[in-house]
Each structure stands twice: as C-alpha cells, then as structure tokens.
py3Dmol code that shows the C-alpha trace and the ligand (Angstrom):
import py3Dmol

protein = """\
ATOM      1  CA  UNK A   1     113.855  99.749 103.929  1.00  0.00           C
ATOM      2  CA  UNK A   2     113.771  95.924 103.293  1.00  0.00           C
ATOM      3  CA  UNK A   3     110.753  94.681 104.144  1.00  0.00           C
ATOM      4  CA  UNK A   4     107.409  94.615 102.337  1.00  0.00           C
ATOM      5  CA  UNK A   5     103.849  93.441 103.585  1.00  0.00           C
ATOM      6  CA  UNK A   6     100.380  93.055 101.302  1.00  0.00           C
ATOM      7  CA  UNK A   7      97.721  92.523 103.400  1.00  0.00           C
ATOM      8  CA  UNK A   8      95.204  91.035 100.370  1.00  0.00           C
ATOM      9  CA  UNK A   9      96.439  89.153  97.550  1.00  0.00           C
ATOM     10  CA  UNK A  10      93.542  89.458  95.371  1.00  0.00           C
ATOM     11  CA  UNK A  11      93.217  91.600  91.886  1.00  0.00           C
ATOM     12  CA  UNK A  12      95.246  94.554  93.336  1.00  0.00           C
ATOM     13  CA  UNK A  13      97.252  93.033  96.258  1.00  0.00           C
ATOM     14  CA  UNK A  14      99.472  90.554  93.768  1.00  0.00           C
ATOM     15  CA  UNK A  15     100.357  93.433  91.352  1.00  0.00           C
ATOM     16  CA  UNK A  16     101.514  95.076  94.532  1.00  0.00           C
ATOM     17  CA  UNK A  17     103.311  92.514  95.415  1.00  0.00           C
ATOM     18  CA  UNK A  18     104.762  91.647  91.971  1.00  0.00           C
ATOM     19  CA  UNK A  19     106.249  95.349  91.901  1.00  0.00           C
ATOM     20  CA  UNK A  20     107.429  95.322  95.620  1.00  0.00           C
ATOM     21  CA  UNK A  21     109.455  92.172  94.461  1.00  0.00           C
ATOM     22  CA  UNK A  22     111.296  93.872  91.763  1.00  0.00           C
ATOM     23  CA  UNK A  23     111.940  96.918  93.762  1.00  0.00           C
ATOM     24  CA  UNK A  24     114.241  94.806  95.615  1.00  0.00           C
ATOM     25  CA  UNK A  25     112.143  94.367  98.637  1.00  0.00           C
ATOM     26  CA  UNK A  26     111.430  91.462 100.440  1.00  0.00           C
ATOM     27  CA  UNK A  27     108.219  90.438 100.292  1.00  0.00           C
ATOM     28  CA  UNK A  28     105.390  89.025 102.361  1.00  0.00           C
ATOM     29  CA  UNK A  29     101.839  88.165 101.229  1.00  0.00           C
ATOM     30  CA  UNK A  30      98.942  87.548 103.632  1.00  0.00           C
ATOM     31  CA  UNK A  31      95.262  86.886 103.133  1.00  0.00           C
ATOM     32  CA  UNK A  32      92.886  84.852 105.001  1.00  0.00           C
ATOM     33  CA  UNK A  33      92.225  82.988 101.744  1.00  0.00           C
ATOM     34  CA  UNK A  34      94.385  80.318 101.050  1.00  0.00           C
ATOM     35  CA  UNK A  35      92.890  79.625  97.902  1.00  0.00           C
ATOM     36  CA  UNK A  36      93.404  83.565  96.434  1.00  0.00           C
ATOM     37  CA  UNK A  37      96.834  83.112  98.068  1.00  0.00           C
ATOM     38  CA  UNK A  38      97.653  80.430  95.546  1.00  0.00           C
ATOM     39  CA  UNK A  39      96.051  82.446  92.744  1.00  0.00           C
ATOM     40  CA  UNK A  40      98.174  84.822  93.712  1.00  0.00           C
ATOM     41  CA  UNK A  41     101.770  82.841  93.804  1.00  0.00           C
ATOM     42  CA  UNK A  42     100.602  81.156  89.765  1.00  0.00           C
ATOM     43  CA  UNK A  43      99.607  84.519  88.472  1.00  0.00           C
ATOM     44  CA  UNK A  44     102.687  86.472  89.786  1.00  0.00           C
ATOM     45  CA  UNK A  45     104.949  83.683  88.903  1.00  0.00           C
ATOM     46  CA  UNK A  46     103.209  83.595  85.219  1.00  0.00           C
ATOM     47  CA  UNK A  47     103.429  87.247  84.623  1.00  0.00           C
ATOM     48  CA  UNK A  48     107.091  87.910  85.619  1.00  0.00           C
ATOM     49  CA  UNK A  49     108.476  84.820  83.473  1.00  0.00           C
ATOM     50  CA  UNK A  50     106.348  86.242  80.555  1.00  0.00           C
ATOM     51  CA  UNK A  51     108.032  89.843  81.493  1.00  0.00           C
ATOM     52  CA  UNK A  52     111.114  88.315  81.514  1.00  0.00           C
ATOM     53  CA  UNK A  53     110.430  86.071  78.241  1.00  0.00           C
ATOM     54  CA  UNK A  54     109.748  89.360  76.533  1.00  0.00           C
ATOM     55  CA  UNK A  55     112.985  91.018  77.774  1.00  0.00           C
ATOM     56  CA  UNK A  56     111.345  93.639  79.731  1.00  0.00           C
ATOM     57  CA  UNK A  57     113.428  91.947  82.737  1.00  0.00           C
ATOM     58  CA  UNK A  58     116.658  90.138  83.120  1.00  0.00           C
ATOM     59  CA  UNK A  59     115.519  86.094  83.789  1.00  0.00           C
ATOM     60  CA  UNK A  60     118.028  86.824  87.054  1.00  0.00           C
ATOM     61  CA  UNK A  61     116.014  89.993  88.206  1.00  0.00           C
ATOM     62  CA  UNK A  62     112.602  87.844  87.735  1.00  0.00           C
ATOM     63  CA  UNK A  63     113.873  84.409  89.351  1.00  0.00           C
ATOM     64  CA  UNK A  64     115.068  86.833  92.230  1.00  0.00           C
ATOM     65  CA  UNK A  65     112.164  89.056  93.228  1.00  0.00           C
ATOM     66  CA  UNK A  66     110.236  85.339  92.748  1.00  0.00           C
ATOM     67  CA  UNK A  67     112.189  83.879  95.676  1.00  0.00           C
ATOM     68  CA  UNK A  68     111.778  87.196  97.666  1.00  0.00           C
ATOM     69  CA  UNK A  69     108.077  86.892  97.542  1.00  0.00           C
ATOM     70  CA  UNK A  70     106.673  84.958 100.579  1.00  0.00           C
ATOM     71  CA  UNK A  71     103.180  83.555 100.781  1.00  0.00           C
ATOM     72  CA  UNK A  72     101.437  83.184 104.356  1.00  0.00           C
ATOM     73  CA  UNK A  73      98.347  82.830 105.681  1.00  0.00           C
ATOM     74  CA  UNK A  74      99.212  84.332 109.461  1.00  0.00           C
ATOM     75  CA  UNK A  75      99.359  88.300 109.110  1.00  0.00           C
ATOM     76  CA  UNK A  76     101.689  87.927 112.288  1.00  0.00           C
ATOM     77  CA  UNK A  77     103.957  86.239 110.088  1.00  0.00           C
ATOM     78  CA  UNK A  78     103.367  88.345 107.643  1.00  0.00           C
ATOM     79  CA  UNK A  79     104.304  91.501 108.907  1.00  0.00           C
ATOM     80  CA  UNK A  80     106.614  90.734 112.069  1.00  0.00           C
ATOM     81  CA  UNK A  81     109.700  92.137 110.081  1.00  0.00           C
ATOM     82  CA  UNK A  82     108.082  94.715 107.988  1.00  0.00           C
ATOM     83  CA  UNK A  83     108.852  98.330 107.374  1.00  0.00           C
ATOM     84  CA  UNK A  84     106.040  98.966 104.981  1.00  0.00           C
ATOM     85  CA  UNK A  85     102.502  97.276 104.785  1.00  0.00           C
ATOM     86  CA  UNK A  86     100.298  97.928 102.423  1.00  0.00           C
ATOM     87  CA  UNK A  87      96.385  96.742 103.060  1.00  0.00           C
ATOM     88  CA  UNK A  88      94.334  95.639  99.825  1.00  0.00           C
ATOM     89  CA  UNK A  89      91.392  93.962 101.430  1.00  0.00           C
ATOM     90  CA  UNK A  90      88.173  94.517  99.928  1.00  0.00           C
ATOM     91  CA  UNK A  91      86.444  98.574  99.753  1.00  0.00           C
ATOM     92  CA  UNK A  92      84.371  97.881 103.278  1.00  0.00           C
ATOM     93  CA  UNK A  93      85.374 100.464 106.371  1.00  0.00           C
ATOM     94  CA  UNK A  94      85.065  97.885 108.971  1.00  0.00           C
ATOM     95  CA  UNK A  95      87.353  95.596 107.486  1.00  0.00           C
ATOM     96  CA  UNK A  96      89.918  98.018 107.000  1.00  0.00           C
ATOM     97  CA  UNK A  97      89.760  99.456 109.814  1.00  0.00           C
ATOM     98  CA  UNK A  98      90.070  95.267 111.514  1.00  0.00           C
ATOM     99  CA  UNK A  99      93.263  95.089 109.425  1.00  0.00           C
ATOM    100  CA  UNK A 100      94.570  98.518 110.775  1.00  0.00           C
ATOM    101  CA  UNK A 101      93.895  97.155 114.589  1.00  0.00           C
ATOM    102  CA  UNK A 102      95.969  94.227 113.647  1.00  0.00           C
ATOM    103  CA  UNK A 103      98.793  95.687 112.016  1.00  0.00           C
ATOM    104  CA  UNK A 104      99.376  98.297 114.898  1.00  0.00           C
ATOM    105  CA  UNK A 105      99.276  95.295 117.212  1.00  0.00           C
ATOM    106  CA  UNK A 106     101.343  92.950 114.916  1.00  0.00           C
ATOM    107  CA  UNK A 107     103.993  95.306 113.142  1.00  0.00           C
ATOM    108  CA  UNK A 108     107.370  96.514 114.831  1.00  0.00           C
ATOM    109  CA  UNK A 109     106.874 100.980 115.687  1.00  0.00           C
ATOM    110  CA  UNK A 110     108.418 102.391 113.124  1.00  0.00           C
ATOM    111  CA  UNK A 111     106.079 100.117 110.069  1.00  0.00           C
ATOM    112  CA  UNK A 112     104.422 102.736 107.750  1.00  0.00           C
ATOM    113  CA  UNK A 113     100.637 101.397 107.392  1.00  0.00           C
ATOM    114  CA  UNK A 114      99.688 102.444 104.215  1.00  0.00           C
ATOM    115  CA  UNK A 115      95.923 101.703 102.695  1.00  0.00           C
ATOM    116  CA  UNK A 116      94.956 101.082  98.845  1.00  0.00           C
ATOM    117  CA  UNK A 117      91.317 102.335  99.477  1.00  0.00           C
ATOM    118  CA  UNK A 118      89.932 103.897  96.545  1.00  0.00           C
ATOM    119  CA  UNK A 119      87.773 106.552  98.497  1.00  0.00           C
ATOM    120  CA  UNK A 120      87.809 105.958 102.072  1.00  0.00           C
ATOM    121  CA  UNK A 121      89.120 108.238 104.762  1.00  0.00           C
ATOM    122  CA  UNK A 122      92.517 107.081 105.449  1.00  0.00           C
ATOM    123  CA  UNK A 123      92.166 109.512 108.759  1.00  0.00           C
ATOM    124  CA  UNK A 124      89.067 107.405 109.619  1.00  0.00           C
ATOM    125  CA  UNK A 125      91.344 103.771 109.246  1.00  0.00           C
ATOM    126  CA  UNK A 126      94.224 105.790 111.195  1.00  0.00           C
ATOM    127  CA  UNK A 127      91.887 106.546 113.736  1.00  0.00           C
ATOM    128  CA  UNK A 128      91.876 102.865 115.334  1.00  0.00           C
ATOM    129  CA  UNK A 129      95.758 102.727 115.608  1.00  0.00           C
ATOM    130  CA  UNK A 130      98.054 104.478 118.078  1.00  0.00           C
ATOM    131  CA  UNK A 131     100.038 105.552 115.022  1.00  0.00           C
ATOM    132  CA  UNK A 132      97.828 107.689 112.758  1.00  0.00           C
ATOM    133  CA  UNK A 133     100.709 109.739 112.274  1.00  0.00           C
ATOM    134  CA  UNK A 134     102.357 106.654 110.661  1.00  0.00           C
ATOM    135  CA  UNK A 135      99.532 105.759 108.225  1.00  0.00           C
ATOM    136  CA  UNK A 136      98.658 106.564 104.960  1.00  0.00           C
ATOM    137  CA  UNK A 137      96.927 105.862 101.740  1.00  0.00           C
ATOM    138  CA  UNK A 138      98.542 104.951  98.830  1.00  0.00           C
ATOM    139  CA  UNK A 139      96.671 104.529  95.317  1.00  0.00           C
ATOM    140  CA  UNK A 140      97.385 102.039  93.382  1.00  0.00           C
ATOM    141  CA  UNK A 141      96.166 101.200  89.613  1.00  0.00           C
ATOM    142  CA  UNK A 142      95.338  97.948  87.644  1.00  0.00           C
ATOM    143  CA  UNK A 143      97.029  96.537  86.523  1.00  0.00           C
ATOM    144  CA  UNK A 144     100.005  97.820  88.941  1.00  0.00           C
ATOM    145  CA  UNK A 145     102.869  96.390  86.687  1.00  0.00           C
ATOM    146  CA  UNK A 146     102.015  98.505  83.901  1.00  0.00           C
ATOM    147  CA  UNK A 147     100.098 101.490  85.394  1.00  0.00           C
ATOM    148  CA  UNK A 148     102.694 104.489  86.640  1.00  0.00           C
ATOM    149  CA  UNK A 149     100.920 106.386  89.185  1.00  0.00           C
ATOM    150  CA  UNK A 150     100.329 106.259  93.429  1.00  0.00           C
ATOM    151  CA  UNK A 151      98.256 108.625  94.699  1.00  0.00           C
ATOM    152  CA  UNK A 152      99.390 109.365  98.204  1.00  0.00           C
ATOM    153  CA  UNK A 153      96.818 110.625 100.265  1.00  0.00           C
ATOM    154  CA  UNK A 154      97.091 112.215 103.394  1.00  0.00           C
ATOM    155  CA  UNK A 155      95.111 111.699 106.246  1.00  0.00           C
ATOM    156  CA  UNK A 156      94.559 114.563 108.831  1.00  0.00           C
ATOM    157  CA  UNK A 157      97.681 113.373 110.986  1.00  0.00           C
ATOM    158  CA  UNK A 158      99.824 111.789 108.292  1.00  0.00           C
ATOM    159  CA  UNK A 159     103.332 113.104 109.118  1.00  0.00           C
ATOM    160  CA  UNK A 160     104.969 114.993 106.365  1.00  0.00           C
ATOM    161  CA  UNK A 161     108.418 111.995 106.920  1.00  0.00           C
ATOM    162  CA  UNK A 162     105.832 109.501 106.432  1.00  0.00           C
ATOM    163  CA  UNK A 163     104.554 111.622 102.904  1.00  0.00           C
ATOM    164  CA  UNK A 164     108.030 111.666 102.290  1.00  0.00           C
ATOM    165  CA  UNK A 165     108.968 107.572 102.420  1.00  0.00           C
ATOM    166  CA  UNK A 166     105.570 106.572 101.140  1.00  0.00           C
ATOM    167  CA  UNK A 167     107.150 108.592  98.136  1.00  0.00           C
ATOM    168  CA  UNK A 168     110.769 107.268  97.905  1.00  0.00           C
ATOM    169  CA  UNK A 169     108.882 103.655  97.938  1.00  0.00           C
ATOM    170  CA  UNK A 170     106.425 104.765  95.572  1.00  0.00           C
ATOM    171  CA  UNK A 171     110.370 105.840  93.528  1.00  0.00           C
ATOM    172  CA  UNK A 172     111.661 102.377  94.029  1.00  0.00           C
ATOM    173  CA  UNK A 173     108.619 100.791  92.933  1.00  0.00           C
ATOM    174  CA  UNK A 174     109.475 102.992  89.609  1.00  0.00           C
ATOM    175  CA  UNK A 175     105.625 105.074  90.023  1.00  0.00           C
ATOM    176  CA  UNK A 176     105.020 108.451  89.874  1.00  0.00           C
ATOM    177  CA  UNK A 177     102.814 109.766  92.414  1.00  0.00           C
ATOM    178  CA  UNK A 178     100.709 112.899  93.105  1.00  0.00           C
ATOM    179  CA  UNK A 179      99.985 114.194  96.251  1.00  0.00           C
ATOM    180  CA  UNK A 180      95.927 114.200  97.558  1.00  0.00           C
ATOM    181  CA  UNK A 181      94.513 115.762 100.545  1.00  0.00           C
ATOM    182  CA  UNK A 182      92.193 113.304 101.789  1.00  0.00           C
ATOM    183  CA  UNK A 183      88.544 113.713 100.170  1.00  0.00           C
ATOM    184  CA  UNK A 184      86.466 110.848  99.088  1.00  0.00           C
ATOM    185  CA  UNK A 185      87.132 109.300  96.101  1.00  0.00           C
ATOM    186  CA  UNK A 186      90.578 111.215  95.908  1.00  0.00           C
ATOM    187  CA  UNK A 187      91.224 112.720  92.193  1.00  0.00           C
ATOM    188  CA  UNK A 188      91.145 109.748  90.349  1.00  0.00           C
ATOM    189  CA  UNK A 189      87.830 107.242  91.940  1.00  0.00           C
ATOM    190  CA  UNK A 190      85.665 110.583  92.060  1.00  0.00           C
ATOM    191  CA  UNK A 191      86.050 111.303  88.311  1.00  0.00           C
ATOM    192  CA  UNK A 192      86.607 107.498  86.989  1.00  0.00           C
ATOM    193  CA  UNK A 193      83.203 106.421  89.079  1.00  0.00           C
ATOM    194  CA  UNK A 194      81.301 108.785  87.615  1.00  0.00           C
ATOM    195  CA  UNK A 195      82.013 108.873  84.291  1.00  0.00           C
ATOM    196  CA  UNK A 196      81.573 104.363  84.629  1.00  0.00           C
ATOM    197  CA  UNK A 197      78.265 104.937  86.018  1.00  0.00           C
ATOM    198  CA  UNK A 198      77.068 107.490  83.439  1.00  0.00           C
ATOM    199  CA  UNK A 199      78.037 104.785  80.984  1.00  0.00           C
ATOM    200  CA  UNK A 200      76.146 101.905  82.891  1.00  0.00           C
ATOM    201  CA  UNK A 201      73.242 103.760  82.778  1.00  0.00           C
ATOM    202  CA  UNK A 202      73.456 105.145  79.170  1.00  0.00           C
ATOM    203  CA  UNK A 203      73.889 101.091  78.454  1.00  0.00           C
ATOM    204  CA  UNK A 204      70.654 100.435  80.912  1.00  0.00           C
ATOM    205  CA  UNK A 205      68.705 103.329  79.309  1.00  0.00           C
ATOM    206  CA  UNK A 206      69.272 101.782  75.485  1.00  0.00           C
ATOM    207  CA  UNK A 207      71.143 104.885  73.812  1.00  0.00           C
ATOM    208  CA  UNK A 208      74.613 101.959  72.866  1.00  0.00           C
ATOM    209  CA  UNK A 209      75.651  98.720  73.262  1.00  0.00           C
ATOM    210  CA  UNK A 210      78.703  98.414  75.726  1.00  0.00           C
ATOM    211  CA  UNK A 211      80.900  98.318  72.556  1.00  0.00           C
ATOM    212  CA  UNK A 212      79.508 101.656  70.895  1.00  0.00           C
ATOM    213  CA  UNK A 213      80.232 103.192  74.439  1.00  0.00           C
ATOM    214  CA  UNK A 214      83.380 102.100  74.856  1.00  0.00           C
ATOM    215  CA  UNK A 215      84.662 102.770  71.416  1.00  0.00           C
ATOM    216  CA  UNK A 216      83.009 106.433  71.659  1.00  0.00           C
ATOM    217  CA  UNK A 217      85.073 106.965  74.639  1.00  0.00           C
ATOM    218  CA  UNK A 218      88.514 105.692  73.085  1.00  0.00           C
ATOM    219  CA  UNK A 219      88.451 106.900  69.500  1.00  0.00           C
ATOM    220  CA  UNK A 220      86.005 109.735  70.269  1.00  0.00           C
ATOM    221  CA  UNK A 221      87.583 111.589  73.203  1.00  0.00           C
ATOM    222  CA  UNK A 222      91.056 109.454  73.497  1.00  0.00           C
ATOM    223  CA  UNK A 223      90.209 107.267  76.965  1.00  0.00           C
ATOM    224  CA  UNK A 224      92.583 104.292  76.327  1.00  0.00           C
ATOM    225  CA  UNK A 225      89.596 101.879  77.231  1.00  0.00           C
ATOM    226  CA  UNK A 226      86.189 102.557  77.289  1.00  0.00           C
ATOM    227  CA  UNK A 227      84.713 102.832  80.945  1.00  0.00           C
ATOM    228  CA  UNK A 228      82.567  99.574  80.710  1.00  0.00           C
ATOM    229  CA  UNK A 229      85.895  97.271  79.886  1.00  0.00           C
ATOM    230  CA  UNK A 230      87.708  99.242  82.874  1.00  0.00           C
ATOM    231  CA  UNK A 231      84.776  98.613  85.021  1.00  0.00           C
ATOM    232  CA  UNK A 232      84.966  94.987  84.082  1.00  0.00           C
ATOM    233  CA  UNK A 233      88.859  94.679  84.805  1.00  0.00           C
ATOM    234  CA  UNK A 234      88.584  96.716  88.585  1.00  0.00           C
ATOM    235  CA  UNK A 235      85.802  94.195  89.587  1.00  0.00           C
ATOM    236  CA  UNK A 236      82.068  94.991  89.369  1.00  0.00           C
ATOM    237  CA  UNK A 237      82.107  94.293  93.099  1.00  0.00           C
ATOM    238  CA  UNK A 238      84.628  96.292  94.247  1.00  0.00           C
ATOM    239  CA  UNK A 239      83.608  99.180  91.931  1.00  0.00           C
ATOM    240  CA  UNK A 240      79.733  98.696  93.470  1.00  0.00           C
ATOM    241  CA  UNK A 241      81.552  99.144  96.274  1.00  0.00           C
ATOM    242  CA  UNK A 242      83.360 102.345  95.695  1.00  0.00           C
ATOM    243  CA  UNK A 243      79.721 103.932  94.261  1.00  0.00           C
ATOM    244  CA  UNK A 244      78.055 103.174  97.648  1.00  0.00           C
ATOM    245  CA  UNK A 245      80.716 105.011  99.804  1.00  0.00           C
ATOM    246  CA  UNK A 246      80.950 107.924  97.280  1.00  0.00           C
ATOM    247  CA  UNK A 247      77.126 108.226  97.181  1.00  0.00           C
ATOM    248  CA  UNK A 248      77.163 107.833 101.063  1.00  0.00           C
ATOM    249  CA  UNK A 249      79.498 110.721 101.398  1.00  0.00           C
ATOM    250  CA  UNK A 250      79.490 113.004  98.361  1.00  0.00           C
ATOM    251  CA  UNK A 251      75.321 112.413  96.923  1.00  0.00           C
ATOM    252  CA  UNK A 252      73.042 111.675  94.782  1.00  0.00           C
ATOM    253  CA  UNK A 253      75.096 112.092  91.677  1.00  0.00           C
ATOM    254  CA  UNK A 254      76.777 109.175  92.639  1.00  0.00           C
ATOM    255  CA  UNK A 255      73.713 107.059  93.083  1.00  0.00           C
ATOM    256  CA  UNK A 256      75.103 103.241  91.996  1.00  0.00           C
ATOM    257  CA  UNK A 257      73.544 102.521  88.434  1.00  0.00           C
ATOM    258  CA  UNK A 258      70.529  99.859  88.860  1.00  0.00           C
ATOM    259  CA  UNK A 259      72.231  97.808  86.309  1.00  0.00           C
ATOM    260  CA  UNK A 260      75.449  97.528  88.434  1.00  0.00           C
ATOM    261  CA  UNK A 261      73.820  96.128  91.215  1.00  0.00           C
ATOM    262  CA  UNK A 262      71.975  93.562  89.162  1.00  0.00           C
ATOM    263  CA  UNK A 263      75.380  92.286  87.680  1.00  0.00           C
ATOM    264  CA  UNK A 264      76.928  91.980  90.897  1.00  0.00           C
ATOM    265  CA  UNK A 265      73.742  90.661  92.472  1.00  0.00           C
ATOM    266  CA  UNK A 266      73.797  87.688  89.438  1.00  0.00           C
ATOM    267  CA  UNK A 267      77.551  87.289  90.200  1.00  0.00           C
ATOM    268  CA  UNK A 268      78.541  88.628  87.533  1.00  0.00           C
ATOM    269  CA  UNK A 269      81.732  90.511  88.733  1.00  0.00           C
ATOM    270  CA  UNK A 270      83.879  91.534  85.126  1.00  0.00           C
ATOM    271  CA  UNK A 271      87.196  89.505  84.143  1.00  0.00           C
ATOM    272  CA  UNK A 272      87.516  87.648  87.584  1.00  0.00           C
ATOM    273  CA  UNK A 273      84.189  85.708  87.058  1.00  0.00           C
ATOM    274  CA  UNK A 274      84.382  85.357  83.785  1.00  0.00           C
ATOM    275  CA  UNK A 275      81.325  87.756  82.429  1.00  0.00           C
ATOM    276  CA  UNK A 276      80.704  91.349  83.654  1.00  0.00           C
ATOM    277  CA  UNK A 277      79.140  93.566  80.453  1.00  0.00           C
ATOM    278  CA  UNK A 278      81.777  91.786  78.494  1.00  0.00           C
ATOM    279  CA  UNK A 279      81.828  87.934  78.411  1.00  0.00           C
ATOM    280  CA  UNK A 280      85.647  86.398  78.783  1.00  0.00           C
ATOM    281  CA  UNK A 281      87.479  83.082  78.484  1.00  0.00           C
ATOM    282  CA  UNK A 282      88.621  83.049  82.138  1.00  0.00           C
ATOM    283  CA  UNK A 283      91.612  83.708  82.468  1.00  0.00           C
ATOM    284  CA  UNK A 284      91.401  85.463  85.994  1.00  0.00           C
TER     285      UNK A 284
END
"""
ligand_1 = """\
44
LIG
P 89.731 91.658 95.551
O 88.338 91.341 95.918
O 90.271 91.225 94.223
O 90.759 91.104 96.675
C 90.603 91.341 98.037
C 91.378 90.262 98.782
O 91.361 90.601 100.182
C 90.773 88.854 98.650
O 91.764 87.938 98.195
C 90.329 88.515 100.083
O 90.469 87.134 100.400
C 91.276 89.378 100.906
N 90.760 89.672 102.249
C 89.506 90.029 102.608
N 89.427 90.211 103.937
C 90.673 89.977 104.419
C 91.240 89.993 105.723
N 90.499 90.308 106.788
N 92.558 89.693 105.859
C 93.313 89.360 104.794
N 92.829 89.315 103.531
C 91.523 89.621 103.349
O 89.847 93.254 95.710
P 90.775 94.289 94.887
O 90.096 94.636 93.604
O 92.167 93.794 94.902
O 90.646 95.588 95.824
C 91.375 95.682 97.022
C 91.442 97.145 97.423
O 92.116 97.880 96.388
C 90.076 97.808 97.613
O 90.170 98.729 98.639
C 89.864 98.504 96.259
O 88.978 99.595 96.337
C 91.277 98.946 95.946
N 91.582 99.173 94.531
C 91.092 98.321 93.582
C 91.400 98.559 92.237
C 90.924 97.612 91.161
O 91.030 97.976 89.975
N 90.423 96.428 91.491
C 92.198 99.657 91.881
C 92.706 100.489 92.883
C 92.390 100.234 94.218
"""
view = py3Dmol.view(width=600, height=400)
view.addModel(protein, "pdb")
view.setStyle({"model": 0}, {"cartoon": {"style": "trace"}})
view.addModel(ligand_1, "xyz")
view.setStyle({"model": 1}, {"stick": {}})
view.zoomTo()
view.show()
C-alpha cells in the first residue's frame, strides 16, 4: 500500500495526515476549504520540523514525509491513486455519507474507505456505496502524533481482510488499535462524552470553577487532563456534535449540557477560536 487520502484537513484530518507521511505513505489532502488547507500545510510543516528539532525524527525522515504530503482542493485528485482514504469531515451523517458517494465514485475498487466518526454508524455511511464490505471506521485521537490508539470499528458488512489492513496501516502508522463492534459512540466517545458533559454541567450548576474540575479529575482520579481542557482541544463544536447523535441514539443521559450549546452558539469553540471554558493565545 502506497497511497494515502484525508478527506478533511481540519483539527483531526492534518494529524492524520502528518502520521500517514511518516509511515512512508504518499499522501494526499483534500478539503473544500482552501483556507483550512493552508492551515493545514503551516501547521504540519511546523510540527514535524519541531519533531525533528527535538530529535524525535531524523531532519531526512521529516523533509521526506513533507514532500510526500500533497495538498488539493479536487477530491478526484485527491484520491484517483489511493489505496486508503480516510474521511475527517465534520460529525454530521449527511455529509459523511456525501463524501462516501464520492469516494466510491472517485477511488480505484480495491480503496479501503475508512471513516474517523466518533459515534456514527459506519454501516449507515457504508450503506450509500457499492462497497460496504470495503469500508470501515477508524478512530483516531488528538492530537494523532502523540496519541497511540485506532479504534477500528466494524460495520455490519466490514470484511474481516478489510479489519485486517485497516490494522497493518493502523501498524505502520505506529498505533495500537482495539477492535469495536459498531455501537454509537464506540468505547471511547460513549464514556469520554459523558463524563465532559457531567463536568459542563457541574461547572453550569456552580459546585467548581473549570480549573477545580479539571485538577480534581487529574490529581484526584489520575485523568491526564481534566475533561473541560479536553473538551476545549476536540472542538466545542464537534463535541456538541457528538452529544446530539449520542442523545439521538442512546437517551436522555446524554442530553447536551445547556452551557455547551451556549459556547458554541457565542462561537466560542475551545483552542481553535481562541476561548472555549479556557481562554488561549491562538495558536490554532
Ligand atoms: P474540524 O471542524 O476541525 O475539520 C473538519 C474539516 O472538514 C474542515 O476543514 C472542513 O473544511 C472540512 N470539510 C467539511 N465538509 C467537507 C467536504 N464536504 N469535503 C471536504 N472537506 C470538508 O473537525 P475535526 O475536529 O477534525 O473532526 C473531524 C472528524 O473527526 C469528525 O467526525 C469528528 O467527530 C472526528 N474526531 C474528532 C476528534 C477531535 O478531537 N476533534 C477526535 C476524534 C475524532
């Protein structure tokens, strides 16, 4: 396998992209957006100089997988050659499911569609293509260069070959991966949602600031961050978005926190935008 398509080059899609690179793939970026596109190119080109800087890569391997990174705004383009594309558009069904339509039109038979929903059906996305036994989700997490794990998630017809290369790329990508049966919200967006909202609304209700939360979480039970500075790094929008399918399909426990929606109504989105319940220089 040579050749790697990200369909979405915002938060998650570049980190993809930035690890596809250094797995020795050749890869090509797409989104509609030329502007995120460029975004994209000066934050992948910043972080892998400062990874190489730091001696966690050889300056050859970085200058390398940098040339092997293509930047287009035709998906045609983007995925003509491909043997693997990987969608990260934003959480909403009938997007994905556009993107799916495309990619069985645009990508040669044997591509492996693969989705980085956080909850949605991946047999519901494979449902549009004539391939569904071809498609798959795979899970990443932010930030992807430092975060080890893909879940793979199978949808109803996901072929047990295609389990197995979504793995062996997964292996060359250096991850670790686990192995979901589709449900919403898989293992990890089920139990991370929830336990974000319970702190949004602990926050709304008065009982801590967002610090006393988050440090509760990390020194009190061992969390690495504290829910409300993860929430703020995935995107207040996107995780709003993750809430509202989860309480679509699983209930009321997942009800989206009031105070969630207000942020992302004020466009106030986390690190991206500069403020989220933390306030940030922005750096993006
Ligand atoms: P984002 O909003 O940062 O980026 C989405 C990108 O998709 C944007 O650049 C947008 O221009 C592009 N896009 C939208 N419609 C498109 C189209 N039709 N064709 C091409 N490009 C299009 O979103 P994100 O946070 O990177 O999330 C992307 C996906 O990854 C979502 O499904 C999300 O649930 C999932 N995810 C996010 C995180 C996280 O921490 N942010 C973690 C794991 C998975």
């Amino acid at each position: 396998m040579k050749h790697f398509a990200v369909i979405g080059s915002g938060t998650m899609g570049r980190g993809i992209a930035y690890v596809a690179a250094l797995g020795d793939f050749v890869v090509h970026v797409h989104d509609v957006n030329a502007e995120a596109l460029d975004i994209a190119k000066s934050y992948i080109e910043k972080e892998m100089r400062k990874s190489a800087e730091r001696g966690y890569i050889a300056t050859e391997k970085a200058e390398q997988a940098l040339e092997n990174i293509i930047y287009t705004t035709s998906m045609e383009e983007a995925v003509k050659q491909a043997d693997i594309a990987v969608e990260a558009v934003f959480e909403l069904m009938d997007v994905k499911v556009g993107i799916f339509k495309l990619l069985d039109q645009f990508c040669p038979g044997h591509t492996i569609l693969a989705t980085n929903t956080s909850t949605m059906s991946p047999t519901e996305i494979a449902a549009q293509t004539s391939r569904p036994d071809k498609c798959v989700a795979m899970h990443f997490f932010n930030p992807v260069h430092k975060m080890k794990l893909i879940e793979i998630v199978r949808g109803l017809d996901t072929s047990n070959e295609t389990v197995k290369i979504a793995k062996e790329v997964a292996g060359r990508l250096g991850k670790e991966t686990v192995e979901v049966n589709e449900f919403p919200g898989f293992v990890t967006s089920r139990m991370n949602c929830l336990i974000g909202n319970e702190a949004m609304n602990m926050l709304m209700e008065g009982v801590a600031s967002a610090e006393d939360i988050d440090k509760a979480m990390k020194l009190g039970l061992n969390h690495p961050m504290g829910p409300l500075e993860l929430a703020d790094l995935v995107g207040l929008d996107t995780r709003l978005r993750n809430m509202e399918y989860l309480y679509k399909t699983l209930g009321e426990k997942y009800r989206p926190c009031p105070l969630l929606i207000k942020y992302v109504k004020a466009g106030r989105l986390g690190r991206k935008s500069g403020a989220g319940f933390y306030i940030y220089n922005n750096e993006r």
